[in-house]
C-alpha positions in Angstrom: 28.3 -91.2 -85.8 32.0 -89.8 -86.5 32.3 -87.5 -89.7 35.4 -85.7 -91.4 32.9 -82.7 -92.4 34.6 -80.2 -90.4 31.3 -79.6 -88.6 31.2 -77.2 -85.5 28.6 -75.1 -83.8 29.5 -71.5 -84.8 27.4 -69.9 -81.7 28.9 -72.0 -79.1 32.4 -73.8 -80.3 35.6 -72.1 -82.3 35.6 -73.5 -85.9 38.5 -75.6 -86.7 41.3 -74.2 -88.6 40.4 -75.4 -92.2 43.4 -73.0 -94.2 46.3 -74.2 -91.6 48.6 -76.4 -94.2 49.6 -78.6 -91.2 45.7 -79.8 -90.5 43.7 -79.9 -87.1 43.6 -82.2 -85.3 41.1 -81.4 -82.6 37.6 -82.9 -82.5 33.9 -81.5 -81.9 31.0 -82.8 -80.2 27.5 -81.8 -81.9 24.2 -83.2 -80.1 22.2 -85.2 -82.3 19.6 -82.9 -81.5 20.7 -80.2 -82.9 18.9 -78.6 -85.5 20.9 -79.2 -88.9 20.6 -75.0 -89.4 22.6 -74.2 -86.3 25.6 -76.4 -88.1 28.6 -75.1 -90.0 31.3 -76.9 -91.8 35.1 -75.6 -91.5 36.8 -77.3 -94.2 39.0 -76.4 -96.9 39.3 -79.4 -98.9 35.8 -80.7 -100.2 33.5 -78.8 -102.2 30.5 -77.6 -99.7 27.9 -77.6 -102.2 26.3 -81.1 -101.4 26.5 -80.3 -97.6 25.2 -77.3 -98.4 22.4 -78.7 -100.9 21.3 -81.9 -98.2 23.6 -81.9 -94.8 22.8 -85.4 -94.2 25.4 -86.2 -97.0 27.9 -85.6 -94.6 25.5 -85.2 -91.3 23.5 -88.1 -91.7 21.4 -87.6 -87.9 18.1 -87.4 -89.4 18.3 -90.5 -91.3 20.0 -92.4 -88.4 16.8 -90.9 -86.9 14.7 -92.7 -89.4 16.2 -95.9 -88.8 15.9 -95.8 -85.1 12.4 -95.0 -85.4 11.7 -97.8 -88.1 13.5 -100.0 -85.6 16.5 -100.9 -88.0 19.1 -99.5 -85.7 19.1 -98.7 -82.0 19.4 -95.6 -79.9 21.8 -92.7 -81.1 24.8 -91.6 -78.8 23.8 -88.0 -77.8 26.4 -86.2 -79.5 28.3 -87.0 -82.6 32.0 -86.4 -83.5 33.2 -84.3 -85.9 36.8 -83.7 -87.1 38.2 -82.2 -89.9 39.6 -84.4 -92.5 42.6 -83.3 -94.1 45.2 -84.8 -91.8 48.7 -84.9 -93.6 50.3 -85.5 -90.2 49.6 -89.4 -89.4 51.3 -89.1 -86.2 49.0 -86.3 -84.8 46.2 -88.5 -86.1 47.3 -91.2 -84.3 48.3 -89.4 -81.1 46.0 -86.4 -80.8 42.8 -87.2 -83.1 42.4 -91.2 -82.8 42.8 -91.4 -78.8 40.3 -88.1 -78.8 38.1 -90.1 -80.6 37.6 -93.2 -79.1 37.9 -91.9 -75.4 34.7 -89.9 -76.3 33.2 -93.3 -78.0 33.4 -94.6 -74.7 32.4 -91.6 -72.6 29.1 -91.4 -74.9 28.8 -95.2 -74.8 28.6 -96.2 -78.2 28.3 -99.9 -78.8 29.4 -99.1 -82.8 30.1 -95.6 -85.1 29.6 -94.7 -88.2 32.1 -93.1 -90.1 30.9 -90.5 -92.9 33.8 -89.5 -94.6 34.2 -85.8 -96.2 
């Protein structure tokens, strides 16, 4: 799973720098098993209130969980990917946060992602 939530672990990784006009364009790696609580979203430019209301809006693990368990999907990577999703710079999208992406899509061995858009 890949999603432009802005999501980060506040007790163990630096949140991503939602107010910089110019974007991030860094990436985080969350474990699936993460419990949804330990989760925070740094981003500017969506209204938090349905993240904050039912994470899997933009955190979907526990239904991806659901699905592996009803035997409608396989086996989740260990860790999703989280970016930030205000971009304006498509060059540092496609030469910092695209080749980020995908080289971790094959570390983690992902046969297919899901992107969840913010």
């Amino acid at each position: 799973m890949i999603s432009s939530a802005g999501a980060y672990l506040p007790a163990s990784q630096e949140p991503f720098d939602a107010p910089n006009p110019y974007g991030d364009y860094t990436i985080r790696l969350i474990p699936v098993c993460t419990p949804i609580s330990a989760i925070a979203y740094a981003h500017d430019h969506y209204d938090h209130a349905a993240v904050d209301a039912d994470p899997d809006v933009l955190v979907p693990v526990r239904r991806l969980d659901e699905m592996v368990s009803a035997g409608e999907i396989g086996a989740l990577a260990d860790d999703f990917i989280s970016f930030g999703g205000y971009q304006p710079d498509l060059g540092q999208v496609i030469d910092v946060t695209i080749p980020a992406i995908v080289r971790e899509v094959k570390v983690l061995g992902a046969d297919a992602a899901l992107l969840v858009p913010a």
